[in-house]
C-alpha positions in Angstrom: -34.2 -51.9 71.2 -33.9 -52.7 67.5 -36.1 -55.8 67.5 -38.4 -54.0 69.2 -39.1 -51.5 66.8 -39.3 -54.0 64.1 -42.1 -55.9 66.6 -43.9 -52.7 66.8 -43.4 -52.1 62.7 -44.7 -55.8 61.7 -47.6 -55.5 64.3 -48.5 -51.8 62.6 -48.4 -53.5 59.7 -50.4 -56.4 60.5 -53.5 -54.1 62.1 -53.5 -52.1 58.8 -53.4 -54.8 56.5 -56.6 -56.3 58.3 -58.4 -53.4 58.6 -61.1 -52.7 55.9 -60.2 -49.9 53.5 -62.9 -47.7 51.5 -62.8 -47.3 47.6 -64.5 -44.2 46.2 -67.5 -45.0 43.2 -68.1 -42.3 41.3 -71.4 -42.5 39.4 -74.2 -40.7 37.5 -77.2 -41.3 39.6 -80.7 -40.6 37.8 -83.1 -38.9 40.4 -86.9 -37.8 40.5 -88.2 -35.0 37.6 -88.4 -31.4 38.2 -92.0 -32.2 39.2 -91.3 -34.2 42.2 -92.3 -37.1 40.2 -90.2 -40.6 40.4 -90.9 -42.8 37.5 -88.2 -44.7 37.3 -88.7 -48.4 37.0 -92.2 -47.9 37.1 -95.1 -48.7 34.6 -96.7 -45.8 32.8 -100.0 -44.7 31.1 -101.3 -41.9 29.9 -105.0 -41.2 29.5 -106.8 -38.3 27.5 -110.3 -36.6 27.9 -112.4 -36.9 24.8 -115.5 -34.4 24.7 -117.7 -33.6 21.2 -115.2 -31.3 19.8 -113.2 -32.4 18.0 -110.7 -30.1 16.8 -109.8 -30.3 21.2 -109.6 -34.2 20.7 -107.0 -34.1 17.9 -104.8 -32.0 20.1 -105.5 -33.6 23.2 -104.4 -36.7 21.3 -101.3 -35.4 19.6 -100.8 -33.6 23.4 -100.7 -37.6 24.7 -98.6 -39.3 22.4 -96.0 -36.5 22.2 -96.1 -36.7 26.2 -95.9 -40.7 25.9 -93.0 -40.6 23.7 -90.7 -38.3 25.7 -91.2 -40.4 28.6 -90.0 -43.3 26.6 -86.9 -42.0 25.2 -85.3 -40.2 28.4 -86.2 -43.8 30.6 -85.1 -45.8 27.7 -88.4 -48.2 28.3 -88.7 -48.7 24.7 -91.5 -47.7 22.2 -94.8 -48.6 23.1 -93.9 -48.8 26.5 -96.2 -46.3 27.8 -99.8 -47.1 27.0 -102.0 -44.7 25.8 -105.8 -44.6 26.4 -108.7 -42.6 25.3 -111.6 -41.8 27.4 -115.6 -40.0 27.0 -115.3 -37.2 29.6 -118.3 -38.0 31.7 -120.5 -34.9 33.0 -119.9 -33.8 36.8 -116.7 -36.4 36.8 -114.3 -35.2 39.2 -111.1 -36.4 37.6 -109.1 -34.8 40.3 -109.7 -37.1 43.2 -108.1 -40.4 44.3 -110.6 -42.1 43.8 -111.1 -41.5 40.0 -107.6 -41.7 39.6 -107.0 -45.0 41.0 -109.7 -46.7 39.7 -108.0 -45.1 35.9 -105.1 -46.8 37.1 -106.3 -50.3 37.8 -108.2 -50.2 34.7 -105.1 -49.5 33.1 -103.0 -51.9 35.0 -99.7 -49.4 35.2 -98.3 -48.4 38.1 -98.6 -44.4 37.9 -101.1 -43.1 35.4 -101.4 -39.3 33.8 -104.3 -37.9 33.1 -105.0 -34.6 30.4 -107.6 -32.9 31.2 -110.1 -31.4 28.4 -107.4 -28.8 26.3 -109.4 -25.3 26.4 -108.7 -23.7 23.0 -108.2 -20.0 22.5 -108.9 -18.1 19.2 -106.8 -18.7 16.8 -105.2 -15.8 14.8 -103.5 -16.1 11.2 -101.1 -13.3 9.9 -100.3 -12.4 6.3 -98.9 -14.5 3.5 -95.1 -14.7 3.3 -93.4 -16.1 0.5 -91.2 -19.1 0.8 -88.1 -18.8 -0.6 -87.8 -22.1 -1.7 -91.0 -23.9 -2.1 -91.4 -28.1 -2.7 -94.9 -26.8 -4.4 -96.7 -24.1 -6.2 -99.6 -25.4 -3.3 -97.0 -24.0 -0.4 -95.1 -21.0 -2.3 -96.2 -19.1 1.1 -96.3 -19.5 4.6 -98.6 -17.8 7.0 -97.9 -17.4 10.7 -100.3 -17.9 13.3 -101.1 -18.4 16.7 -103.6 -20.0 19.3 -103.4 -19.9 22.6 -104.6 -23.5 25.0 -104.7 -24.5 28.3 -104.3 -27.6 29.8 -104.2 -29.2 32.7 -102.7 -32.9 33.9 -103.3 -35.1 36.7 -100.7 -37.3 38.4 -101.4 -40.3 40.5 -98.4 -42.6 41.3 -99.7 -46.0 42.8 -96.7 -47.2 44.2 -95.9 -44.0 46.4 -97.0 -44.1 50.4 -98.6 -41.2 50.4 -101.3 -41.7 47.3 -101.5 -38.3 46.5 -103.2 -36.5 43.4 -100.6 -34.3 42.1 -102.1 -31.5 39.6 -100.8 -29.7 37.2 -101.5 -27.3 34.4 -100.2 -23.9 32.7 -101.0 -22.1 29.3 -99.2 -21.6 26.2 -99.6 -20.7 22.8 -99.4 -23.0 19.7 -98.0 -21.4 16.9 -98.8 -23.6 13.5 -97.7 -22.7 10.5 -99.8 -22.4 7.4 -99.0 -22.7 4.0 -100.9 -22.4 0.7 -100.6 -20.9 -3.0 -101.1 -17.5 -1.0 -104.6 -17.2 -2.6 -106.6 -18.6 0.1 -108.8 -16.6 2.5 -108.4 -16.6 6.2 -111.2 -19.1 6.8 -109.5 -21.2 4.7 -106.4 -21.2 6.4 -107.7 -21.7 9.9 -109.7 -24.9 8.3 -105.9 -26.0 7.2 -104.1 -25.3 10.5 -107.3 -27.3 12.5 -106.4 -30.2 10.2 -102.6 -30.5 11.5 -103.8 -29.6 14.9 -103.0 -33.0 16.1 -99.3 -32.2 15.4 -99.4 -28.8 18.1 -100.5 -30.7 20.5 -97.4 -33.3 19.9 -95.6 -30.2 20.5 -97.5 -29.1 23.8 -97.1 -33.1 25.1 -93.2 -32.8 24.5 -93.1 -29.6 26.2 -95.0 -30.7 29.2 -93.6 -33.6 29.4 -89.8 -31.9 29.7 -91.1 -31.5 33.8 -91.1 -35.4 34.0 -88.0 -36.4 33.0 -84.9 -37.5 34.6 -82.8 -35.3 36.4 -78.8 -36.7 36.6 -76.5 -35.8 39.4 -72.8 -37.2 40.0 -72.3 -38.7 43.2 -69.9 -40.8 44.7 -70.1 -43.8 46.8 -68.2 -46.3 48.9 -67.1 -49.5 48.3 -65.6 -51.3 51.7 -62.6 -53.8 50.8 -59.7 -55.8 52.4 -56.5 -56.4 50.6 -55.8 -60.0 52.5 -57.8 -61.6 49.0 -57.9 -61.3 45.6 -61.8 -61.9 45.3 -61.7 -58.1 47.4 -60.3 -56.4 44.2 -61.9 -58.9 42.0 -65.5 -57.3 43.1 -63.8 -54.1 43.6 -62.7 -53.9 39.7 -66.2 -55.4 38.9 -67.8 -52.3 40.9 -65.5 -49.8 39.2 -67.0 -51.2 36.0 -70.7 -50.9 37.3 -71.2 -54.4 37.0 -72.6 -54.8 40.0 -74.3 -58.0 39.8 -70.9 -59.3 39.0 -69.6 -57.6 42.2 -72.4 -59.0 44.3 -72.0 -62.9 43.2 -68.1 -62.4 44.2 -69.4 -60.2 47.6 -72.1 -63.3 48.2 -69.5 -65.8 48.4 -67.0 -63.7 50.8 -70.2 -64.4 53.0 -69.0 -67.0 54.0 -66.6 -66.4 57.1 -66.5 -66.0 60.6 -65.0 -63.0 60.6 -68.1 -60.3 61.6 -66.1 -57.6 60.5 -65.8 -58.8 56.9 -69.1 -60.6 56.1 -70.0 -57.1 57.6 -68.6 -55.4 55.0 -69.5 -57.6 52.1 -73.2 -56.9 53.5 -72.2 -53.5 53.0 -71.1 -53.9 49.7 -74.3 -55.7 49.0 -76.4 -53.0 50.0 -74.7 -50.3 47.8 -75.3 -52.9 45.1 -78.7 -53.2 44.9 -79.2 -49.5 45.6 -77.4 -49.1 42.5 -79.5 -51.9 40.6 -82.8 -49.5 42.0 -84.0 -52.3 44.7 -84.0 -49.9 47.7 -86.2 -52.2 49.9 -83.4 -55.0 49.3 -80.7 -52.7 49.3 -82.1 -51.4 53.3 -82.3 -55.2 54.0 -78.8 -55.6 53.2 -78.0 -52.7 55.5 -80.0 -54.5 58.6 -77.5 -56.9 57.9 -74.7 -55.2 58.2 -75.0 -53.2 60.8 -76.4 -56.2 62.7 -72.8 -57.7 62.4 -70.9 -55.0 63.0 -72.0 -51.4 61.9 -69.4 -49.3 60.1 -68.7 -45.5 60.6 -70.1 -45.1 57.1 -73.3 -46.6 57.5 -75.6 -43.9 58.5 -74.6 -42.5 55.3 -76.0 -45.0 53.4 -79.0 -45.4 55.4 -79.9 -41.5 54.3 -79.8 -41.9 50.8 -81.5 -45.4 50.9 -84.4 -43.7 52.9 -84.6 -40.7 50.7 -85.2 -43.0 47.7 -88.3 -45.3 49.6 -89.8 -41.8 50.7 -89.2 -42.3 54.5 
């Protein structure tokens, strides 16, 4: 009866010991803007309207470069990285179809282009002199307050998504610049000074609007599939914990090699989560195929979802 049980035990022990086992990933997964927008890993440009007004230009212009540079700093593409382009709004142009937009976008050779509109100025209004309590000059000893309403309007069209669809959007605000001056200087003059630094309002507008594009982080956790009957298992495994997955997958590539569908089954699983992680979600369903070709696993489907939810299906 004794050796019996310990038959029973060692064969227990055996099933368990080749069995795969999961390890939980826990990561901070970067996912499309507020706006429904996904640029990550894309190509961007950004392209104003230009009319005979100037004044609209210099914030238009300040409106692209402050959008431009927000865009650069929260996908950390680098400055510069976002190309900028000025174009003569053309009479009747429809700037809001596919068309237009597409052909923008080939000129531009990026892969999802943004387009501001002409900026519609309001009136602007200047309040009283205030003065500063610690000027730099005699020339800005006061401040005035002041206010101007705009609205704007920007057009989306991503190049890379299935569906090639002009997305639109616009809202109104108000700029508020401030003015200062030796406190002598009549309202006229003022609004001539706060039209010079216009530009800078509309860097202010761009970063606002721009706010609607940018990332939005969620933590998430994922699984990694593993036997303990190697050390090249815990090997990737540590690798994975680290988030060097391309070190994981070279270890993960080379357990590959076996007969055993179970395991190459799960290194294909492994290989999968990988290259979802690295943002190729076309290789990382590929991978997938794989795997459940060999021998699907219960936690499969799983992964299926959130490849699928990434390539828009």
């Amino acid at each position: 009866m004794r050796k019996l049980v310990v038959a029973i035990a060692s064969l227990c022990l055996c099933l368990a010991s080749c069995a795969p086992m999961k390890h939980a990933v826990h990561v901070e997964m970067r996912h499309p803007s507020k706006s429904g927008v996904d640029l990550a890993g894309k190509d961007v440009s950004v392209v104003y309207l230009e009319t005979d007004n100037t004044v609209a230009n210099a914030f238009s212009e300040g409106m692209a470069d402050g959008f431009a540079y927000t865009l650069e700093q929260d996908y950390g593409t680098g400055e510069g990285s976002v190309g900028i382009y000025r174009m003569p709004m053309s009479a009747g142009g429809n700037y809001a179809s596919k068309d237009s937009l597409f052909n923008i976008l080939m000129d531009t050779g990026a892969d999802v282009v943004f387009l501001f509109d002409t900026v519609r100025l309001g009136t602007i209004v200047i309040g009283g002199a205030t003065r500063v309590a610690s000027p730099s000059s005699a020339d800005a000893a006061y401040v005035s307050r002041s206010s101007m309403p705009y609205t704007m309007r920007l057009f989306c069209f991503d190049g890379m998504d299935q569906k090639e669809q002009v997305k639109t959007f616009g809202g109104t605000s108000v700029a508020r610049p401030d003015v200062y001056s030796d406190g002598k200087r009549t309202s006229k003059e003022l609004i001539d000074k706060a039209m010079k630094d216009i530009d800078k309002e509309g860097w202010n507008a761009g970063v606002l609007v721009a706010d609607s594009f940018k990332s939005q982080w969620k933590h998430e956790q994922y699984s990694i599939v593993y036997f303990d009957s190697s050390d090249k298992w815990f090997e990737a495994l540590l690798r994975a914990d680290q988030y060097d997955w391309k070190g994981a997958m070279d270890i993960w590539f080379d357990l590959l090699k076996t007969r055993d569908m179970m395991k190459r089954s799960c290194a294909e699983f492994n290989i999968s989560v990988a290259c979802y992680m690295l943002g190729d979600y076309n290789l990382a369903s590929q991978w997938l195929d794989r795997s459940d070709e060999d021998n699907k696993l219960p936690i499969s489907d799983a992964m299926r979802k959130r490849i699928n939810q990434r390539l828009g299906k």
